[in-house]
Every structure is written in C-alpha cells, then in structure tokens.
BABA-508510 format. One record per atom (N, C-alpha, C, O): residue in three letters; x, y, z; residue number from 0. Coordinates in nm, 4 decimals. Atoms other than C-alpha are relative to their C-alpha. Layout:
BEGIN
<res=ALA u=X v=Y w=Z n=NUM>
...
***
This chain:
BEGIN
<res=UNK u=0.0508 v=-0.1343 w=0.0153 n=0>
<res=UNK u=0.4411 v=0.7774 w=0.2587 n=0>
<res=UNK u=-0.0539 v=0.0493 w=0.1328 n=0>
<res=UNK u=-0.0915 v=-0.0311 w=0.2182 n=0>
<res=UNK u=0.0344 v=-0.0207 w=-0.1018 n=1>
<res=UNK u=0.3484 v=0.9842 w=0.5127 n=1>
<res=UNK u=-0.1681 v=0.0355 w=-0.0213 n=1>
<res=UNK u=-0.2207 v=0.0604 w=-0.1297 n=1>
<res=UNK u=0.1538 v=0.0371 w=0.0484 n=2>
<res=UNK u=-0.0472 v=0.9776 w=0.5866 n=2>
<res=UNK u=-0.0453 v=0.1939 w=-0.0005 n=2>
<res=UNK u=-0.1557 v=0.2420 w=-0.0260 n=2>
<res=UNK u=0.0743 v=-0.1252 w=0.0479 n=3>
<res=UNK u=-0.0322 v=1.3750 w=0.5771 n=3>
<res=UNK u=-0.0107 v=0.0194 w=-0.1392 n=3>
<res=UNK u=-0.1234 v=0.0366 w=-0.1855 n=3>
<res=UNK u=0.0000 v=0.0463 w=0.1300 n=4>
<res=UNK u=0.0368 v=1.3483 w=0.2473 n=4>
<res=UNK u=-0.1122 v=-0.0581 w=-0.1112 n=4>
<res=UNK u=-0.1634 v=-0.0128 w=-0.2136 n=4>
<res=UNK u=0.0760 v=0.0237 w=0.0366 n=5>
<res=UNK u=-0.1637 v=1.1116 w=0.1938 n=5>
<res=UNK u=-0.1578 v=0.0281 w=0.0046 n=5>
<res=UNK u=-0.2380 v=-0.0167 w=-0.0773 n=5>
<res=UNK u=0.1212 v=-0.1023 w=-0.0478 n=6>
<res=UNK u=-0.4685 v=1.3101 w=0.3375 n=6>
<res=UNK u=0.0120 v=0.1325 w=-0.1657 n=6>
<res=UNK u=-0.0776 v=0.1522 w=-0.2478 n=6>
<res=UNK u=0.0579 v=-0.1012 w=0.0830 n=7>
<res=UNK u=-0.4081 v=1.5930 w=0.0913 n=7>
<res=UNK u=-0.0136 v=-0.0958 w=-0.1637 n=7>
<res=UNK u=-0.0403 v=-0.0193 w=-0.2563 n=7>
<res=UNK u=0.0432 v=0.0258 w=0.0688 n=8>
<res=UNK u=-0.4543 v=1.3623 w=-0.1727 n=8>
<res=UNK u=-0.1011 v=-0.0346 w=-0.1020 n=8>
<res=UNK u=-0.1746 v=-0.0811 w=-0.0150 n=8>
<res=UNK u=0.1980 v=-0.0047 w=0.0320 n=9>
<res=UNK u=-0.8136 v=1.3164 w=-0.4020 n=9>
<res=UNK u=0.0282 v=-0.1995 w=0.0117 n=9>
<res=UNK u=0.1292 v=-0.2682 w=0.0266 n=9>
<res=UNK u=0.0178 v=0.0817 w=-0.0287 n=10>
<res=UNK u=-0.9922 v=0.9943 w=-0.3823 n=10>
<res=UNK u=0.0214 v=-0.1073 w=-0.1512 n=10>
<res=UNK u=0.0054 v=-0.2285 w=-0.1370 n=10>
<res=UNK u=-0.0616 v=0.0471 w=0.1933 n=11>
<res=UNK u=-0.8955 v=0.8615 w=-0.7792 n=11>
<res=UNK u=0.1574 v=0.0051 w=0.0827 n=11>
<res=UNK u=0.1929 v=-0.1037 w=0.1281 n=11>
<res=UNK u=-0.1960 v=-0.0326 w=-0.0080 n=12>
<res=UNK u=-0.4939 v=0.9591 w=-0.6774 n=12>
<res=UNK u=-0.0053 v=-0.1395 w=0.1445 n=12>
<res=UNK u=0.0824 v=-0.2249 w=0.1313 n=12>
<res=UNK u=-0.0036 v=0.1088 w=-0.0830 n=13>
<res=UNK u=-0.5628 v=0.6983 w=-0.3622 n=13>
<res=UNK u=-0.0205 v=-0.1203 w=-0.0339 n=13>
<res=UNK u=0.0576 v=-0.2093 w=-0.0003 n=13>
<res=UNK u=0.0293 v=0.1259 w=0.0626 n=14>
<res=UNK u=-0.7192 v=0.4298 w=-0.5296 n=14>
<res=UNK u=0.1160 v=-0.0616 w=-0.0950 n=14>
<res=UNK u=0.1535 v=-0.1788 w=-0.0992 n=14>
<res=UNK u=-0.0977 v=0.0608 w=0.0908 n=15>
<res=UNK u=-0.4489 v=0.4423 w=-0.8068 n=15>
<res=UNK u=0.1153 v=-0.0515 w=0.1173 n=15>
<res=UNK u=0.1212 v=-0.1740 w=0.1286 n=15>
<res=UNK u=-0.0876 v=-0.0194 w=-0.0667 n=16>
<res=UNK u=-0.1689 v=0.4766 w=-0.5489 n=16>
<res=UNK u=-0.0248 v=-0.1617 w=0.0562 n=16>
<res=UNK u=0.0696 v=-0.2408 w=0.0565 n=16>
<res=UNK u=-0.0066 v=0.1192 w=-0.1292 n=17>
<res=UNK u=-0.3263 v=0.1550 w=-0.3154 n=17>
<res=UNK u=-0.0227 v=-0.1317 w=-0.1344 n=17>
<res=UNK u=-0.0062 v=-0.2508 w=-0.1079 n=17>
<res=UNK u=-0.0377 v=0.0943 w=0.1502 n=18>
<res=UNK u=-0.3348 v=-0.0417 w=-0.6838 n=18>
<res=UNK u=0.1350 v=-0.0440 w=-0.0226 n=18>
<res=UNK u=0.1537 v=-0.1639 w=-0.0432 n=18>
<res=UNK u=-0.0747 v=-0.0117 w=0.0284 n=19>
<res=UNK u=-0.0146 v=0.0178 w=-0.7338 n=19>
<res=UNK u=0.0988 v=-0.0724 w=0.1206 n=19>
<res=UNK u=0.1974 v=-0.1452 w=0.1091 n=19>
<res=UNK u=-0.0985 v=0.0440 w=-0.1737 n=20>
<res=UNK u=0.1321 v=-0.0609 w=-0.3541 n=20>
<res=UNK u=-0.0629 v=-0.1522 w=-0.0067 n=20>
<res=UNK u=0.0250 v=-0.2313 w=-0.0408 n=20>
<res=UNK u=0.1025 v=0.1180 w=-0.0118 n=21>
<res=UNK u=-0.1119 v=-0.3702 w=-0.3349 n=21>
<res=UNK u=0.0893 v=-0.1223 w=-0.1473 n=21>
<res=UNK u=0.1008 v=-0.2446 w=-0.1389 n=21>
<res=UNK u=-0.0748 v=0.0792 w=0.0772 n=22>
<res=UNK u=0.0977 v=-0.4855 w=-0.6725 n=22>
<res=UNK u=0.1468 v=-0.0443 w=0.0243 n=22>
<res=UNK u=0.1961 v=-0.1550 w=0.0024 n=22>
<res=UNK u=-0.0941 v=0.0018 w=-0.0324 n=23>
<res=UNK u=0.4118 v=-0.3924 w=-0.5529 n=23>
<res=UNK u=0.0447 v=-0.1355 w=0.1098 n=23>
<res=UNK u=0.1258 v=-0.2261 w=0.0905 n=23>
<res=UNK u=0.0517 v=0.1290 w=-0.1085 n=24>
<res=UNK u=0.3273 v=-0.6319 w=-0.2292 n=24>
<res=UNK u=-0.0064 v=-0.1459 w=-0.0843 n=24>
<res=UNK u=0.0541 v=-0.2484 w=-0.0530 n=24>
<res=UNK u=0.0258 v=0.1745 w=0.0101 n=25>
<res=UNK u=0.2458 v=-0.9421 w=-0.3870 n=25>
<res=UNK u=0.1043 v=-0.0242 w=-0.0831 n=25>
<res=UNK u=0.1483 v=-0.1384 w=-0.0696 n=25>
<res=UNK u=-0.1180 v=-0.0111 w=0.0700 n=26>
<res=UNK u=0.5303 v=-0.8807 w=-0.6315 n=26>
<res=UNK u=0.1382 v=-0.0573 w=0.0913 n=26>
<res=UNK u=0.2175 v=-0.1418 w=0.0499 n=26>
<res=UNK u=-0.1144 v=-0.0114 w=-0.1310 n=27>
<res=UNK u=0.7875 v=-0.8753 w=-0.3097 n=27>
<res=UNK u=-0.0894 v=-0.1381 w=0.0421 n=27>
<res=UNK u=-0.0172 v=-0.2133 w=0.1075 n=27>
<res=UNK u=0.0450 v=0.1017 w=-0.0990 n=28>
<res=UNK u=0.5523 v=-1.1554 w=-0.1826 n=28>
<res=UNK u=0.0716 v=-0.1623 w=-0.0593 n=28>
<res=UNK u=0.1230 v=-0.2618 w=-0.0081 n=28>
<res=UNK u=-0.0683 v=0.1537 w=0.1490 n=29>
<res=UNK u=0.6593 v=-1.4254 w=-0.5182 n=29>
<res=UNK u=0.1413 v=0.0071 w=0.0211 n=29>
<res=UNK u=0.2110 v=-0.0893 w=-0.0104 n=29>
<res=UNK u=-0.1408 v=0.0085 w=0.0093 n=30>
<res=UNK u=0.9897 v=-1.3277 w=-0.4585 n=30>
<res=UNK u=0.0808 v=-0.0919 w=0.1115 n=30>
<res=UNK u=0.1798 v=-0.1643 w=0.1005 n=30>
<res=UNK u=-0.0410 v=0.0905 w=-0.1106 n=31>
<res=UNK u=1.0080 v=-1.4683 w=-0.0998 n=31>
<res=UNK u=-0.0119 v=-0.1462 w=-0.0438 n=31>
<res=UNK u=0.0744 v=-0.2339 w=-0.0463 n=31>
<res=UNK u=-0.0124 v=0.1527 w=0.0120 n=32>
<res=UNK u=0.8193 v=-1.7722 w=-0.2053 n=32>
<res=UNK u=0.0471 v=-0.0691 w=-0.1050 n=32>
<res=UNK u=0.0385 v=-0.1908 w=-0.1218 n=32>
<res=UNK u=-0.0899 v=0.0992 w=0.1248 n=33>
<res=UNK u=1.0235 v=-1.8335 w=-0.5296 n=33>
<res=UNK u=0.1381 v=-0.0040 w=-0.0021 n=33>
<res=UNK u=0.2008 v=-0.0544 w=-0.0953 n=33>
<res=UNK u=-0.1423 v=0.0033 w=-0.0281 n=34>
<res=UNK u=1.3823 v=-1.7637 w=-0.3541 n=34>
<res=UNK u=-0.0373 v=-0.1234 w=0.1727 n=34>
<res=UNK u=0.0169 v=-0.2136 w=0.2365 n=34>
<res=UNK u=-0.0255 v=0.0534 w=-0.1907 n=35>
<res=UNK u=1.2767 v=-1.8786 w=0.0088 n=35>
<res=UNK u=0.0573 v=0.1011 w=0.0693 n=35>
<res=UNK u=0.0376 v=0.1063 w=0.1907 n=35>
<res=UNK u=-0.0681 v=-0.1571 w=-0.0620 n=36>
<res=UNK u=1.4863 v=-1.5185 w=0.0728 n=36>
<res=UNK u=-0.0621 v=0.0730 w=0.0535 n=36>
<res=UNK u=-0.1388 v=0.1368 w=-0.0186 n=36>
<res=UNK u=0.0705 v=-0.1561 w=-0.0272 n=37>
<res=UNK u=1.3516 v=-1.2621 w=0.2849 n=37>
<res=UNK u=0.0236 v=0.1111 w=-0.0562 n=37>
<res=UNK u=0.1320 v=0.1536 w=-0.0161 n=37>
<res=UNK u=-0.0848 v=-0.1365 w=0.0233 n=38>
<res=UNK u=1.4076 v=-0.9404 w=0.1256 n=38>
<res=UNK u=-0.0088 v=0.1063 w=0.0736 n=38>
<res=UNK u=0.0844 v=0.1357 w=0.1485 n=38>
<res=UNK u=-0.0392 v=-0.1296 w=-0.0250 n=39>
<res=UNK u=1.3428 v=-0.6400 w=0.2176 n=39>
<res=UNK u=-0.1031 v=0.0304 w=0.1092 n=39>
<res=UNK u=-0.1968 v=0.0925 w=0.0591 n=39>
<res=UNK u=0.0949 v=0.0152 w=0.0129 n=40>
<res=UNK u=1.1209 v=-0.6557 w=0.5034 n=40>
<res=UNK u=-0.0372 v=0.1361 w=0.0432 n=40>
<res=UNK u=-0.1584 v=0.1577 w=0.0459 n=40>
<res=UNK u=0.0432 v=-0.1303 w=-0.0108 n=41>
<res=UNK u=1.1116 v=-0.3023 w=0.5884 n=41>
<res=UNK u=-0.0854 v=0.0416 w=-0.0765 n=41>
<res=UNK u=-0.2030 v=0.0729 w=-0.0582 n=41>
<res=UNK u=0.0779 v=-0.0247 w=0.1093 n=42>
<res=UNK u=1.0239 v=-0.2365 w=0.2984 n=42>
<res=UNK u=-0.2074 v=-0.0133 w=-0.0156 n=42>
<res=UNK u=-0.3051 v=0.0612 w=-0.0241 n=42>
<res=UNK u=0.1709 v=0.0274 w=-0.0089 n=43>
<res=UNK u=0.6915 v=-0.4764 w=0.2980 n=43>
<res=UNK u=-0.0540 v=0.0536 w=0.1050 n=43>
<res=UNK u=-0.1733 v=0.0802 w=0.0908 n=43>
<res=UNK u=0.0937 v=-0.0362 w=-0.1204 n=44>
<res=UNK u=0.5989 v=-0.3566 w=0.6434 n=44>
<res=UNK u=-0.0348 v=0.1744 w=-0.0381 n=44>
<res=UNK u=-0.1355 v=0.2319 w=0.0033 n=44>
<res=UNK u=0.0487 v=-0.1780 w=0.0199 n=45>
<res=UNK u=0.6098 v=0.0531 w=0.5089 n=45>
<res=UNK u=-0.1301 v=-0.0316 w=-0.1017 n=45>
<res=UNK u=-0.2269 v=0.0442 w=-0.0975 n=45>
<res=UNK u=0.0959 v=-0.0247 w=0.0748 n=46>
<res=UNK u=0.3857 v=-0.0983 w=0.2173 n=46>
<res=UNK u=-0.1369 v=-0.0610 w=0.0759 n=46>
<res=UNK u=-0.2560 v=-0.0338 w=0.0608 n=46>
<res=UNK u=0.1549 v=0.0835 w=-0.0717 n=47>
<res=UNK u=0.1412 v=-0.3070 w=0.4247 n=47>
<res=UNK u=-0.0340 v=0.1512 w=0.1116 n=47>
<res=UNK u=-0.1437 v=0.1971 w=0.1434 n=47>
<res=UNK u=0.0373 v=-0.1613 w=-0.1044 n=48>
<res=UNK u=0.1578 v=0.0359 w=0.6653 n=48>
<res=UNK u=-0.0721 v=0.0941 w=-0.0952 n=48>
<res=UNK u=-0.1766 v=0.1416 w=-0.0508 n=48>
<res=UNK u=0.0371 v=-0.0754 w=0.1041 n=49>
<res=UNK u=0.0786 v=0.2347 w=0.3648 n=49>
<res=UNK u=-0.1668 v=-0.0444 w=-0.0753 n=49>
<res=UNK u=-0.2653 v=0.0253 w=-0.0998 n=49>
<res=UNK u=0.1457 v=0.0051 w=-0.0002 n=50>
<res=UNK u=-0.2044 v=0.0320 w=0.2696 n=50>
<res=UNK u=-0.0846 v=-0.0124 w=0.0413 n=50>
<res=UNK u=-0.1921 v=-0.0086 w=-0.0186 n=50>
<res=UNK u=0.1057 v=-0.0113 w=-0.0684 n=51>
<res=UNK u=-0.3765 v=0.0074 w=0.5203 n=51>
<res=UNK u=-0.0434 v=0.1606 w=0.0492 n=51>
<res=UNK u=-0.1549 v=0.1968 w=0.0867 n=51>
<res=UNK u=0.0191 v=-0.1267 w=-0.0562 n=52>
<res=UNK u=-0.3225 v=0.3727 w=0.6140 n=52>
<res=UNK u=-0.1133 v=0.0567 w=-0.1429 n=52>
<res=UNK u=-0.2109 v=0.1142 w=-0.0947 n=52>
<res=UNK u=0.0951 v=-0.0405 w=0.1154 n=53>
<res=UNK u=-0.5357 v=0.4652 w=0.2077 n=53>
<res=UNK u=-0.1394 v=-0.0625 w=0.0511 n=53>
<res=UNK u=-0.2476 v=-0.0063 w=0.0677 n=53>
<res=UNK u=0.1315 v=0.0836 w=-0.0002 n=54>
<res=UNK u=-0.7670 v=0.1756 w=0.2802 n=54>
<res=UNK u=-0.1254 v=0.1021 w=0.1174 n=54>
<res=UNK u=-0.2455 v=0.1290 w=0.1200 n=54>
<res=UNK u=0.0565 v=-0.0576 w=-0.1622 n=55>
<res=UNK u=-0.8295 v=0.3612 w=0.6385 n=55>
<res=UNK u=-0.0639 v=0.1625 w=-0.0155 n=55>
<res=UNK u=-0.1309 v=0.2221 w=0.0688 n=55>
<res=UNK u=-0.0007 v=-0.1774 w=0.0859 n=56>
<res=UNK u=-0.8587 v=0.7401 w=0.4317 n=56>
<res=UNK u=-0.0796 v=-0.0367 w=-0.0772 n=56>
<res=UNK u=-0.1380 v=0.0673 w=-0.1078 n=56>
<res=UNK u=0.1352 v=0.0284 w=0.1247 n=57>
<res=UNK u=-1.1113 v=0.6067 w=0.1830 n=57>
<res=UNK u=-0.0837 v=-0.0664 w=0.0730 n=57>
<res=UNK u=-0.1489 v=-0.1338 w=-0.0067 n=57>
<res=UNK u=0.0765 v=0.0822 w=-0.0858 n=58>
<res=UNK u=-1.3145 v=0.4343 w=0.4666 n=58>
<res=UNK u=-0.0724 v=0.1718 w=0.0566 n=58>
<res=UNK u=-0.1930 v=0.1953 w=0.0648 n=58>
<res=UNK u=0.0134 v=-0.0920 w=-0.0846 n=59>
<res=UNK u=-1.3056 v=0.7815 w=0.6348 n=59>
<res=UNK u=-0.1150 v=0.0944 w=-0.1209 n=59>
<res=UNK u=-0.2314 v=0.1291 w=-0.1006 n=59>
<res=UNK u=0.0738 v=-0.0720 w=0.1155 n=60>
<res=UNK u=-1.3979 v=0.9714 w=0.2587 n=60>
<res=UNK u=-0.1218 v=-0.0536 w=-0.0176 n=60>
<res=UNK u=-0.2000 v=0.0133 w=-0.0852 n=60>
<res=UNK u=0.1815 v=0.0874 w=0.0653 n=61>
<res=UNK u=-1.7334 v=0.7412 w=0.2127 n=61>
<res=UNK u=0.0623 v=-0.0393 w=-0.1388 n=61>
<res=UNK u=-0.0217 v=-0.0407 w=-0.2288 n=61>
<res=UNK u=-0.0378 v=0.1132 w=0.1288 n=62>
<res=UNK u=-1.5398 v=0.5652 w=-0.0827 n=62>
<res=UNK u=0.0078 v=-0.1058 w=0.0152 n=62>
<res=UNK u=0.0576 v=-0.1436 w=0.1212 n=62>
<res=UNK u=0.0165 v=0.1282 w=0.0031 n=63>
<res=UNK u=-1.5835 v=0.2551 w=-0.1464 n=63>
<res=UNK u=0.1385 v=-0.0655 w=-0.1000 n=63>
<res=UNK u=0.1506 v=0.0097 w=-0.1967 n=63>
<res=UNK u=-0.1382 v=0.0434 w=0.0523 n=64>
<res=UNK u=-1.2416 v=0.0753 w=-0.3021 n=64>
<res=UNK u=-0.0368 v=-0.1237 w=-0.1066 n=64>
<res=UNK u=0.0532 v=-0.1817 w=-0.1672 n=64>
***
C-alpha cells in the first residue's frame, strides 16, 4: 500500500489493516518453514514494508497498538 493512503486512513482502519498484514506474514512465514520453498519474497518484503510503515503512522498518531 502506498503510505499516502495509508495516512488518510483512521486509527481503528490501521490497527485492523496491521492485524491482518501481521497474519498474512507469519502465514507466508509456515509456508517457507513447512516447504523449505521461498515463495514470494516480494511479496513478504511489501508486507514487512507495510508494517512497519502503520506501526510508524500510529507511533506518529499517539496510538498505542
């Protein structure tokens, strides 16, 4: 996602969103260590980019996660 985006978002719609990415992640993470396969790693690096970019937007809002 892009973090303008994610800027116009409220602080509930972020939290769900970095729930949701944060599942997605460890999901993609079992897959490596129960094939040994890399998949997709673009993929994990847009979501590990992604969550850190919410984590970094709710740090900024005074929310606490």
């Amino acid at each position: 996602m892009r973090i303008k985006d994610l800027r116009s978002m409220s602080a509930d719609m972020l939290k769900s969103r970095l729930q949701q990415l944060q599942f997605d992640l460890s999901v993609e993470k079992r897959k490596v260590a129960a094939t040994g396969v890399q998949g997709k790693k673009v993929k994990v690096k847009e979501m590990r980019r992604t969550v850190a970019q919410i984590l970094t937007l709710l740090k900024e809002k005074g929310v606490s996660n």
